[in-house]
C-alpha positions as CSV (number, residue, x, y, z in Angstrom):
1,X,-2.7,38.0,361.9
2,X,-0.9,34.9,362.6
3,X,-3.0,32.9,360.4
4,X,-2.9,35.4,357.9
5,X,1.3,35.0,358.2
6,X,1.1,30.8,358.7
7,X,-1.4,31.0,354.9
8,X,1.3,33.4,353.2
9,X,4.0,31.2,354.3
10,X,2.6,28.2,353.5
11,X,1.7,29.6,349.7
12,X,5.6,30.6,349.8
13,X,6.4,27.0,350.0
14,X,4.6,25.7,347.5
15,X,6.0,28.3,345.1
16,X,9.0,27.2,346.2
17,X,8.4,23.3,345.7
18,X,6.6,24.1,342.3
19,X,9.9,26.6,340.7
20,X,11.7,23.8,341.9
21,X,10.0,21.6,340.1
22,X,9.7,23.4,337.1
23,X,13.6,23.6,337.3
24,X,13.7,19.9,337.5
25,X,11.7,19.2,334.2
26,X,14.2,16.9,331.9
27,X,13.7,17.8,328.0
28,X,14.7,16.0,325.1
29,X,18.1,17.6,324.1
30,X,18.8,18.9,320.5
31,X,21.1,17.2,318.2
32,X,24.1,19.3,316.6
33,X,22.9,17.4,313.1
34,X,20.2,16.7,311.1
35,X,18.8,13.1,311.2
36,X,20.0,12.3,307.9
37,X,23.8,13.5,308.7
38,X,25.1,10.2,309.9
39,X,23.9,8.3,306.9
40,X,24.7,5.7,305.4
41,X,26.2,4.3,308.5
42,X,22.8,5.0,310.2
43,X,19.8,6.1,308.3
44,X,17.5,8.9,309.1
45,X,14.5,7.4,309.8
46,X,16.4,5.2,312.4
47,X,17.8,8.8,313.8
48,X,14.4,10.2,314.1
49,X,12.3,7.3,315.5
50,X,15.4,6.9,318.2
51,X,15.4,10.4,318.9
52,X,12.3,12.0,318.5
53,X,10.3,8.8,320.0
54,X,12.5,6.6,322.0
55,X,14.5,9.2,323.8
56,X,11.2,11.2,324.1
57,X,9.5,9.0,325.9
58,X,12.2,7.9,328.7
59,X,12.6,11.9,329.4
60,X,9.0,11.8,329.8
61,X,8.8,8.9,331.9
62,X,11.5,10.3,334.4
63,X,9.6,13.7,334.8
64,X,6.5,11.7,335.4
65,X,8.2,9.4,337.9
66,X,10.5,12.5,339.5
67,X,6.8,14.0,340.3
68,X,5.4,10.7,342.2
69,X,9.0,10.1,343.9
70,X,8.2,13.8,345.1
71,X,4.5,13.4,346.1
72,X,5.8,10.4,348.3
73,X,8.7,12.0,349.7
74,X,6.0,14.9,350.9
75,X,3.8,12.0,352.4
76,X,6.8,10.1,353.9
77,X,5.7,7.1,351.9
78,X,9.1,5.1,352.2
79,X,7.5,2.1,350.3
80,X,6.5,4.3,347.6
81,X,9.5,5.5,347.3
82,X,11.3,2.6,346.7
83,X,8.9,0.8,344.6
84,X,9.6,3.6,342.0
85,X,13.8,2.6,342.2
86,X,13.5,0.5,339.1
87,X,11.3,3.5,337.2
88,X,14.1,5.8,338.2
89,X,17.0,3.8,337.3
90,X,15.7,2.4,333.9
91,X,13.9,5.9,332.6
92,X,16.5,8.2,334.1
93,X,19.7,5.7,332.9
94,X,17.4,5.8,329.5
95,X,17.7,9.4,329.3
96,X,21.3,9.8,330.7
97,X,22.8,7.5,328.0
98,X,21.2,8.1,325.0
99,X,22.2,12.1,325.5
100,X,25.7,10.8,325.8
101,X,24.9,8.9,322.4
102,X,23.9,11.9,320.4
103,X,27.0,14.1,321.9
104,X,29.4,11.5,321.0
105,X,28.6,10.7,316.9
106,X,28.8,13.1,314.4
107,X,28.9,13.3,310.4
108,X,32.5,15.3,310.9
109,X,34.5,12.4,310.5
110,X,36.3,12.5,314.0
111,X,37.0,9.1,313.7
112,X,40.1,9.0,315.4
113,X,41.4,10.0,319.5
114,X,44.1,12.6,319.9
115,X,45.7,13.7,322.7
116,X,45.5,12.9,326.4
117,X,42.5,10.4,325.4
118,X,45.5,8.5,322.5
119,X,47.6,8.5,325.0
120,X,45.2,6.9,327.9
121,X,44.0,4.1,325.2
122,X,47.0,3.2,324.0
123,X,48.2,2.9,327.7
124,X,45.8,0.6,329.0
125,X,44.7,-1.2,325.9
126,X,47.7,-1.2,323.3
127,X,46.2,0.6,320.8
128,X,42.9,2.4,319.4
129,X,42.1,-0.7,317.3
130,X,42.7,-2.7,320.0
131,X,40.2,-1.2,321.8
132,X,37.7,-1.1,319.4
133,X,38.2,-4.9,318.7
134,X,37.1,-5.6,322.6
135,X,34.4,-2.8,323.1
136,X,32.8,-4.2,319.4
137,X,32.9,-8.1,321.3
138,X,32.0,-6.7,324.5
139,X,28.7,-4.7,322.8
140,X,27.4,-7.4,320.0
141,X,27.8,-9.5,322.8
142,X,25.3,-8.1,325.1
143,X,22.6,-10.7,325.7
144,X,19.0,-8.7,324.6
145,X,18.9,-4.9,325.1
146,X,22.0,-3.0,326.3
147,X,25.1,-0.8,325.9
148,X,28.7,-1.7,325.7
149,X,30.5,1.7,327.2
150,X,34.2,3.0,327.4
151,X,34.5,4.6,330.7
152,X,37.2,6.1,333.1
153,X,38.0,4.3,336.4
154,X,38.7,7.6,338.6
155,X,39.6,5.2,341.3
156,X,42.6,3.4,339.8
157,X,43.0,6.4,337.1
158,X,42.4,4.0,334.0
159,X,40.2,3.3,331.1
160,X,38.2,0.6,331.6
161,X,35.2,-1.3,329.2
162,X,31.9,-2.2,330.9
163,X,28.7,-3.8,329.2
164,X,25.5,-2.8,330.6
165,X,21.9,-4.3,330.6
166,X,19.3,-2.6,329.6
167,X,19.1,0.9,330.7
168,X,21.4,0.5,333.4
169,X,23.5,3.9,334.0
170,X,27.5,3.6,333.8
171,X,28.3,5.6,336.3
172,X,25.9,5.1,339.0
173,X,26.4,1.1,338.6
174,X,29.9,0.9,338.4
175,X,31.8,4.2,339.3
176,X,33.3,4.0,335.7
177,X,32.9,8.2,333.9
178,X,30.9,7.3,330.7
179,X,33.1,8.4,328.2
180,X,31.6,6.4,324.7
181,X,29.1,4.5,324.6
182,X,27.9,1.8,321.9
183,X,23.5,1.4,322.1
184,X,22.9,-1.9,321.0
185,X,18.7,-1.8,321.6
186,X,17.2,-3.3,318.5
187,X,15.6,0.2,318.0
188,X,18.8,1.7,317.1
189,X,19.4,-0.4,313.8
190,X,16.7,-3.1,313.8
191,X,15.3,-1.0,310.7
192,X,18.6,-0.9,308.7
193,X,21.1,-4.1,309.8
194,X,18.0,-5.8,311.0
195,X,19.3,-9.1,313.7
196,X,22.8,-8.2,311.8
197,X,24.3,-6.7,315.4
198,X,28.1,-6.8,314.7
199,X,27.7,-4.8,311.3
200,X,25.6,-2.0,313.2
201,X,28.6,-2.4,315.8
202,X,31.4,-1.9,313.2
203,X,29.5,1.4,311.4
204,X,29.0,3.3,314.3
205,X,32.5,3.7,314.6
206,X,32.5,5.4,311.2
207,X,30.3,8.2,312.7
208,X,32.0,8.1,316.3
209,X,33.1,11.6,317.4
210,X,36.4,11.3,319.1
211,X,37.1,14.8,319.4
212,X,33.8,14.6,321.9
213,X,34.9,11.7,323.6
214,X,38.1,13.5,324.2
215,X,36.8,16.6,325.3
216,X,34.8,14.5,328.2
217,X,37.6,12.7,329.0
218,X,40.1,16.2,329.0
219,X,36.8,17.9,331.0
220,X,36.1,14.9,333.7
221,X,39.1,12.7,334.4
């Protein structure tokens, strides 16, 4: 009877450890646009290969890696675990900011902040085109692969710009709330500016959705 009671518990766990598993599965969000909405600032096929492939596969990656950094945690295999930090940080930062990218542009033409977010740029930077001047430096020059972000500063309650290599999650690496962020991997406009960075910079603020910025920024700082 006790064995009988140590099996059913022991299946109980598992079921637990696998629903809670299943809960954890990341999945490739849905865009609130077609691929071809944002053109001609940014071409469809760039939209779909970005999307449907790039963004794919770091959401796969991360589920893949979330499952080994669970098997190890079971086996309390500490140096497992941390050999699969830079996995983590690159395929999970990969999957974090490009869902922030999508939620942030749109075809809508929301090309200006209103509100509480005018108000916070135009306090700590002068002015939106201000702004825009540094963040567009800041992000063309990113040496190889990265993001230039607008973020929040909770900590000193100010807006703050932050340029990111590779993958490298805002939030987690700095403290700063991603509010806005500006992907400047080749694959995001290799295909259409080609190694013309700074004109890929300036048209993405032609499909920028500042109403979403602003609603982070009302909804988190």
């Amino acid at each position: 009877m006790l064995a009988l009671s140590k099996l059913n518990l022991a299946r109980s766990a598992v079921s637990s450890v696998t629903a809670t598993s299943l809960r954890m599965k990341h999945t490739l969000p849905d865009l609130a646009y077609d691929y071809s909405a944002l053109e001609p600032h940014i071409n469809a096929e760039i939209m779909e290969i970005h999307h449907s492939k790039h963004h794919q596969t770091y959401v796969t990656n991360l589920n893949v890696t979330e499952e080994k950094l669970q098997e190890a945690q079971q086996k309390g295999d500490v140096s497992s675990i941390i050999a699969l930090g830079p996995a983590l940080r690159f395929n999970g930062g990969g999957h974090l900011n490009h869902s922030i990218f999508w939620e942030t542009l749109s075809p809508n033409q929301n090309c200006e902040p209103e509100g509480a977010l005018k108000d916070a740029i135009e306090r700590d930077f002068g002015s939106f085109d201000a702004m825009k001047t540094k963040l567009s430096a800041m992000s063309v020059g990113i040496q190889g692969s990265g993001w230039g972000w607008l973020g929040f500063d909770k900590a000193n309650n100010r807006l703050a710009l932050s340029a990111m290599p590779n993958q490298d999650p805002l939030e987690a690496s700095t403290g700063l709330y991603p509010l806005f962020g500006i992907d400047v991997w080749e694959h995001a406009y290799y295909l259409q500016y080609k190694n013309v960075r700074p004109k890929y910079v300036e048209q993405i603020f032609n499909v920028a959705d500042w109403k979403a910025v602003g609603k982070r920024f009302d909804t988190n700082c």
